[in-house]
MDAnalysis code that builds the backbone (N, CA, C; Angstrom):
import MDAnalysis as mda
import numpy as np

u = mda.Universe.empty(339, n_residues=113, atom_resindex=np.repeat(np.arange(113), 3), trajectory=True)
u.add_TopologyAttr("name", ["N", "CA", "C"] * 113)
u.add_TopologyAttr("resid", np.arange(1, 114))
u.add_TopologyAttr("resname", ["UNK", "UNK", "UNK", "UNK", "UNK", "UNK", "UNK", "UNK", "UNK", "UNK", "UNK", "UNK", "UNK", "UNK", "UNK", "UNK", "UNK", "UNK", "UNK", "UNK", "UNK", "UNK", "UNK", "UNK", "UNK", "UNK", "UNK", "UNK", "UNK", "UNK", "UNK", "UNK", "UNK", "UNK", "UNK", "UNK", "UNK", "UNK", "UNK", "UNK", "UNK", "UNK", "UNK", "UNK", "UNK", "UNK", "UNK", "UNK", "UNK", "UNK", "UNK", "UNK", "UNK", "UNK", "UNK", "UNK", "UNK", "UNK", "UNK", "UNK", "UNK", "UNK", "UNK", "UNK", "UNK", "UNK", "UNK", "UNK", "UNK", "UNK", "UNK", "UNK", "UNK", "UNK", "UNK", "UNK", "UNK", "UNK", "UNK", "UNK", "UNK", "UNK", "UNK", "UNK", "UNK", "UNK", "UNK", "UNK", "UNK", "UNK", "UNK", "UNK", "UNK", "UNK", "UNK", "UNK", "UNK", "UNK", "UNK", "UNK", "UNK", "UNK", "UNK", "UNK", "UNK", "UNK", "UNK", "UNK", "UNK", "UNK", "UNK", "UNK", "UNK"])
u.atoms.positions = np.array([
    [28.055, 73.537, -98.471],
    [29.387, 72.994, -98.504],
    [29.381, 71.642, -97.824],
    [29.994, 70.225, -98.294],
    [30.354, 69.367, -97.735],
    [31.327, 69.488, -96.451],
    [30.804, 68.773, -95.826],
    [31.695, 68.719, -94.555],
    [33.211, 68.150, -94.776],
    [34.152, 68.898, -94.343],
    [35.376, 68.511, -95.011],
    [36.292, 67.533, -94.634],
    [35.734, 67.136, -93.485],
    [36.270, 65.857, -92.864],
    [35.014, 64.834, -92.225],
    [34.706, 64.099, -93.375],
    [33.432, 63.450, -92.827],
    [33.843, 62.292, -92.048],
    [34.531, 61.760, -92.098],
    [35.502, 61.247, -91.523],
    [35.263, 60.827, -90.069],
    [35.520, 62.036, -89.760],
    [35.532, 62.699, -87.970],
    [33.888, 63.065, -87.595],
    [32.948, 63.091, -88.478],
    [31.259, 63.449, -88.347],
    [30.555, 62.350, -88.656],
    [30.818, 60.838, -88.974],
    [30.170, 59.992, -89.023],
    [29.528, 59.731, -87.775],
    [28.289, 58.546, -88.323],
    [27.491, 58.124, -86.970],
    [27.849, 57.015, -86.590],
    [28.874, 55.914, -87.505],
    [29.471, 54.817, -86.937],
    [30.547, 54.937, -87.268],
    [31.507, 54.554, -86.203],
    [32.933, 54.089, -86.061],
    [33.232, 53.645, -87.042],
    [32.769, 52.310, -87.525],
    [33.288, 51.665, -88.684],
    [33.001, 52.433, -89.804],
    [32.088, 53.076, -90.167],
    [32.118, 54.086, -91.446],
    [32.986, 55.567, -91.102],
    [33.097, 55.667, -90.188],
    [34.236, 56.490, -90.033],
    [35.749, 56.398, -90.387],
    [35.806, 54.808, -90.013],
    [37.322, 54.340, -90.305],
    [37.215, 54.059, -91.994],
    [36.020, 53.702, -92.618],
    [36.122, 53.212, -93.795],
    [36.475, 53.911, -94.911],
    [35.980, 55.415, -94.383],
    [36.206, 57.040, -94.821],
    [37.541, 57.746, -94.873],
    [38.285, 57.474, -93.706],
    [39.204, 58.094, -94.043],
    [40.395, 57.645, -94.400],
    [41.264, 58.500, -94.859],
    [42.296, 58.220, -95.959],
    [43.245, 57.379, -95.459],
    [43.952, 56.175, -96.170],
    [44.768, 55.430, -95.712],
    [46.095, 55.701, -96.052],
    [46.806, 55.311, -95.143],
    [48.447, 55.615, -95.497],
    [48.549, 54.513, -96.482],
    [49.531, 54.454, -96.693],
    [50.674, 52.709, -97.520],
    [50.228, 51.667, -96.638],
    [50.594, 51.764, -95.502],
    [50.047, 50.331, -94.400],
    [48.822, 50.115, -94.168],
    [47.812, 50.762, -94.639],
    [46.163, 50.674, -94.417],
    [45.995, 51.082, -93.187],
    [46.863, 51.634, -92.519],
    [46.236, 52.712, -91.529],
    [45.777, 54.553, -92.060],
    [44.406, 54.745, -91.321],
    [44.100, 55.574, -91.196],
    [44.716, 56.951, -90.846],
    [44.510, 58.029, -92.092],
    [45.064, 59.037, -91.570],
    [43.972, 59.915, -92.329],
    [44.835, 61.071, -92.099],
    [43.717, 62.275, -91.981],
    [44.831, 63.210, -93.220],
    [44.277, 63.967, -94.085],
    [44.181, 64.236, -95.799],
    [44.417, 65.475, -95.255],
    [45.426, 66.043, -95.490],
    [45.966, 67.816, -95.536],
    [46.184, 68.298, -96.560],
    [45.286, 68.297, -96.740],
    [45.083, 69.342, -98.334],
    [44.845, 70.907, -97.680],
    [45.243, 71.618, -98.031],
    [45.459, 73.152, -97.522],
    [44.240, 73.819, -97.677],
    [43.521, 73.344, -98.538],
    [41.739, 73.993, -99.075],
    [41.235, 73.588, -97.631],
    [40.688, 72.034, -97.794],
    [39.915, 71.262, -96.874],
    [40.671, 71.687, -95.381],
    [41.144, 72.009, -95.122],
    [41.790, 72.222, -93.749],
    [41.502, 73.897, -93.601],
    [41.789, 74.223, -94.320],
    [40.921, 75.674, -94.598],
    [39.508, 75.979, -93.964],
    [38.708, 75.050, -94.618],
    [37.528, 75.038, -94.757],
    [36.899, 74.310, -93.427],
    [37.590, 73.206, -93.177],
    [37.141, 72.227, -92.449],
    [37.362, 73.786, -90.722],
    [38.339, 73.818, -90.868],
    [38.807, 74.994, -89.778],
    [37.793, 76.240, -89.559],
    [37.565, 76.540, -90.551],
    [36.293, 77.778, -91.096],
    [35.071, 77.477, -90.615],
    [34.636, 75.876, -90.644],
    [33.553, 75.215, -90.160],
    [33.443, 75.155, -88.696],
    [34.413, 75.142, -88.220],
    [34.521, 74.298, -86.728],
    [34.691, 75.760, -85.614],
    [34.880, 76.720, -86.583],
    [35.342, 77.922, -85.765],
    [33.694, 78.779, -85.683],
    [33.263, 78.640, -87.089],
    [32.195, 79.303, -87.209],
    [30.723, 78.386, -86.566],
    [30.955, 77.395, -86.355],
    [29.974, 76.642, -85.450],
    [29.931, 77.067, -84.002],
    [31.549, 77.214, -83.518],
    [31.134, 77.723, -82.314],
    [31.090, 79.364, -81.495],
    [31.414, 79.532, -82.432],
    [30.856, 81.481, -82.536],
    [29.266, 81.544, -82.443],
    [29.150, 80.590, -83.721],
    [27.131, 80.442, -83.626],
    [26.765, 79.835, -81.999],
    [26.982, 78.792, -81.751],
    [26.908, 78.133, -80.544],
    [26.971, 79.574, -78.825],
    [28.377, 79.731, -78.864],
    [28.026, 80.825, -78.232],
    [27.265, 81.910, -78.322],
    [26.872, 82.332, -79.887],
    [26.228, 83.408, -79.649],
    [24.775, 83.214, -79.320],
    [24.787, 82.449, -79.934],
    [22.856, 81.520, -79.471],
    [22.971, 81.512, -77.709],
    [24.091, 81.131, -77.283],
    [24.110, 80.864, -75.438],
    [23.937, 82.716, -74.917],
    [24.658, 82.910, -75.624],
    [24.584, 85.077, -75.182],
    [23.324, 85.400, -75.426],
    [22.487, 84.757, -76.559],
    [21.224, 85.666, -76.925],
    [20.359, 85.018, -75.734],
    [20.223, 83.931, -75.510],
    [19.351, 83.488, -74.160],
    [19.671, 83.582, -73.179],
    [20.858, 84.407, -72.813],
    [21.422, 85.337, -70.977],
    [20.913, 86.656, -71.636],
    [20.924, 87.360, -72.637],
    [20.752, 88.060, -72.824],
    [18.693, 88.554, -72.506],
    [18.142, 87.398, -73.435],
    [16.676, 87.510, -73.016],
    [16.504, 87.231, -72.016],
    [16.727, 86.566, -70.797],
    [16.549, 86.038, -69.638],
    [16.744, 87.580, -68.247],
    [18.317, 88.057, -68.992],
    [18.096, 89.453, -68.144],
    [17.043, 90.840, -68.426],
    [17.029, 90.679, -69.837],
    [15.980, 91.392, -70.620],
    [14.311, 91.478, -69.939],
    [14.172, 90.016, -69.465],
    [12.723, 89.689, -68.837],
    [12.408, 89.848, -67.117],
    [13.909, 89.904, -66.900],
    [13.955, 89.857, -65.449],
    [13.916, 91.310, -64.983],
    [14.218, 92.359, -66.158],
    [14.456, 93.655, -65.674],
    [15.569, 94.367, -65.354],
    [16.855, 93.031, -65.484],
    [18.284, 93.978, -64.604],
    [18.473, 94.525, -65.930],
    [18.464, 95.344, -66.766],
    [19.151, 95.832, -67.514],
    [18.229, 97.503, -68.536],
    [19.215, 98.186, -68.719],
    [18.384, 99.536, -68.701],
    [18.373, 99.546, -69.827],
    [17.704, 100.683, -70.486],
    [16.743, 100.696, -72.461],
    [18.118, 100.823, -72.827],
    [19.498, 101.545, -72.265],
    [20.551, 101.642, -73.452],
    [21.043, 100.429, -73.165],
    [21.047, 99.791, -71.871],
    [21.872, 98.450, -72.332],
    [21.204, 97.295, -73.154],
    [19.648, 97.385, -73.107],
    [18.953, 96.730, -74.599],
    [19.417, 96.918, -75.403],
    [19.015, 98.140, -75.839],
    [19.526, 98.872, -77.123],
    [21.192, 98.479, -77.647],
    [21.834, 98.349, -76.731],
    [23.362, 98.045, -77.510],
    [23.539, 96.763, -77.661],
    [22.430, 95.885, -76.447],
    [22.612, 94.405, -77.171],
    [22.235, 93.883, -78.507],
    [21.342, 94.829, -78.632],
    [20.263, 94.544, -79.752],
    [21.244, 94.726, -80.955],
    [21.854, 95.975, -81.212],
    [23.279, 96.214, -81.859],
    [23.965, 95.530, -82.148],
    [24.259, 95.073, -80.680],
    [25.833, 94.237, -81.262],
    [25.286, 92.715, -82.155],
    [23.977, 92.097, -81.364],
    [23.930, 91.440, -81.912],
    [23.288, 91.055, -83.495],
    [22.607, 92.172, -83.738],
    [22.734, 92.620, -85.235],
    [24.094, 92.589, -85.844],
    [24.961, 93.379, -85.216],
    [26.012, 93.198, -86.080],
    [26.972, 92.258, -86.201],
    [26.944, 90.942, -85.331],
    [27.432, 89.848, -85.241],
    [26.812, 89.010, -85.866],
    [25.373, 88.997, -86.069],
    [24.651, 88.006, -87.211],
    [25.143, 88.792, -88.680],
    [25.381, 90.300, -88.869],
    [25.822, 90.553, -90.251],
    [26.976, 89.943, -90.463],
    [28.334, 89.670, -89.890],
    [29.476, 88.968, -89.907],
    [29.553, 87.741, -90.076],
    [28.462, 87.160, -89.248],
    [28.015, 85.778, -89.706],
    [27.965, 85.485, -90.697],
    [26.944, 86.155, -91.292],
    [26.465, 86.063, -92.740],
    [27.406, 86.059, -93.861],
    [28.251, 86.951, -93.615],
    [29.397, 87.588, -94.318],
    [30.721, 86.408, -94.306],
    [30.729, 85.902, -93.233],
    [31.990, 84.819, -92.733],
    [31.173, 83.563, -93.702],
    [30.609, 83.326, -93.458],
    [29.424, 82.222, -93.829],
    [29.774, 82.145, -95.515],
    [29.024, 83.340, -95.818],
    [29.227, 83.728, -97.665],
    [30.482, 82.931, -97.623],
    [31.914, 83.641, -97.229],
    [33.022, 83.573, -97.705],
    [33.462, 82.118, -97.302],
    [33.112, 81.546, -96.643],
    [33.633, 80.141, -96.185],
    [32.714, 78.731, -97.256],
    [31.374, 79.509, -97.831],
    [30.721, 79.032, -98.663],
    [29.508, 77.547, -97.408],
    [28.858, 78.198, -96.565],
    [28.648, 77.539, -95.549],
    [27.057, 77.892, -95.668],
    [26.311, 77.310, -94.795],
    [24.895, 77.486, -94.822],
    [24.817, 77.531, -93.254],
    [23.909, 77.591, -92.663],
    [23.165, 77.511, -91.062],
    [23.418, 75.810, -91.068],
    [22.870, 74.957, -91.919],
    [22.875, 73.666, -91.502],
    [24.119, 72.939, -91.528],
    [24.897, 73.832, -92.286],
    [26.424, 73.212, -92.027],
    [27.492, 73.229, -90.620],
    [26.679, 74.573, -89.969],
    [27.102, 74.943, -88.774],
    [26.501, 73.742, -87.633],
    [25.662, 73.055, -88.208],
    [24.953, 72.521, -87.196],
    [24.911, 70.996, -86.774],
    [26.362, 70.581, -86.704],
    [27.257, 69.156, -86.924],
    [26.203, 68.391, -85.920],
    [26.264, 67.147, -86.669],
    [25.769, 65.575, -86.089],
    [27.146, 65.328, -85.017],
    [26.342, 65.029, -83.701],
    [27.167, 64.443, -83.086],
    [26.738, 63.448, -82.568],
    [26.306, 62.277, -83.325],
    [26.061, 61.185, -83.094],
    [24.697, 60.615, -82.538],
    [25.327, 60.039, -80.950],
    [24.182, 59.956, -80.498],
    [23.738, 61.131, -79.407],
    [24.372, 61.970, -79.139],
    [23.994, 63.388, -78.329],
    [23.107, 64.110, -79.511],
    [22.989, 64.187, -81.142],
    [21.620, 64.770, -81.578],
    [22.684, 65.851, -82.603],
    [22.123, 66.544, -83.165],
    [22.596, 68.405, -83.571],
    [22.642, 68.972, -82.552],
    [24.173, 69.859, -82.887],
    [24.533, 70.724, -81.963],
    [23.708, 71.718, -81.392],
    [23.161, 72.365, -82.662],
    [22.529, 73.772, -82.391],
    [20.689, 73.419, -82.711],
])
C-alpha cells in the first residue's frame, strides 16, 4: 500500500510542501478523503503496536535470559505473543499493508523499526 499521506513522510521540506494539496490560495492543506484517512490512520496505529511490540519482545528476552521468570510465565509470553503477531497479520491483510509499510522514513533519524 502507498503511504497515504506522503506528504507528511517526505525527506525534504520542500518536496513535502510541493506534495501536498493546495487550497484556492496556494496554501497547503491536507486531502480528507474518508478512504486515505482510513488507511493513513490504519498505518500509523499499526506501526506503533509493531513498534511496541518489538520493545515487549526485547524486555521480554532480556528477563527470559536473566532468569526472573518461571516456564509458565515463558510459556504465556510465548502465547500471547504468537497471538498478537496472528492479529497483526490479520490487521495488516485488512488494512492491505506489508511489514515495510509499517516501517516509516523518518528522515534523517533512519527507519523506525
Amino acid at each position: 500500500m502507498k503511504n497515504a499521506f506522503p506528504y507528511l513522510f517526505a525527506n525534504e521540506p520542500q518536496a513535502a510542501h510541493a506534495a501536498a494539496p493546495k487550497a484556492a490560495n496556494g496554501s497547503p492543506r491536507i486531502a480528507l478523503n474518508p478512504e486515505s484517512v482510513k488507511n493513513g490512520l490504519g498505518q500509523l496505529v499499526l506501526t506503533l503496536v509493531e513498534l511496541v511490540r518489538q520493545l515487549l519482545e526485547k524486555q521480554a528476552m532480556r528477563r527470559i535470559e536473566g532468569g526472573s521468570l518461571t516456564e509458565d510465565e515463558i510459556e504465556r509470553l510465548g502465547l500471547t505473543f504468537l497471538e498478537l503477531d496472528q492479529q497483526m497479520t490479520w490487521l495488516k491483510k485488512e488494512f492491505g499493508l506489508t511489514d515495510k509499510d509499517l516501517n516509516l522514513d523518518l528522515g534523517p533519524l533512519g527507519k523506525l523499526l
